[in-house]
Phi, psi and omega in degrees: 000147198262123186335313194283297195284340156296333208274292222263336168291342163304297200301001188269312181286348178261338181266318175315292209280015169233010171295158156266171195324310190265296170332310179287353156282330207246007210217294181293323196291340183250350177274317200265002181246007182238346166274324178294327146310345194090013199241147168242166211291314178274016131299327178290312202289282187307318153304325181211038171333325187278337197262330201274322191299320181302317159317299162333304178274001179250357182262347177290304177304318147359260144003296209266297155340354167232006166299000000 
């Protein structure tokens, strides 16, 4: 494993592991939709790191703004 690729299977495990709850929702909904492709979550994740996590965190703040 290539240092960028340890750094970046950390920044995967550091979002699993500070998510909330409703993250951690929005998170299995794209693991279980990157399986049903044939694809796996960390090639996804690591392919477009910018688009899923900043999602993730903007539909929770949302979320959390309407409780």
């Amino acid at each position: 494993m290539t240092p960028k690729e340890r750094k970046d299977l950390q920044k995967l495990d550091e979002l699993v592991l500070n998510a909330s709850s409703e993250e951690l929702k929005k998170i299995q909904e794209i693991d279980h939709q990157t399986q049903m492709d044939g694809l796996s979550f960390y090639d996804v994740y690591v392919d477009s790191s910018s688009l899923i996590q900043p999602s993730i965190k903007k539909n929770s703040k949302e979320s959390n703004s309407h409780s």
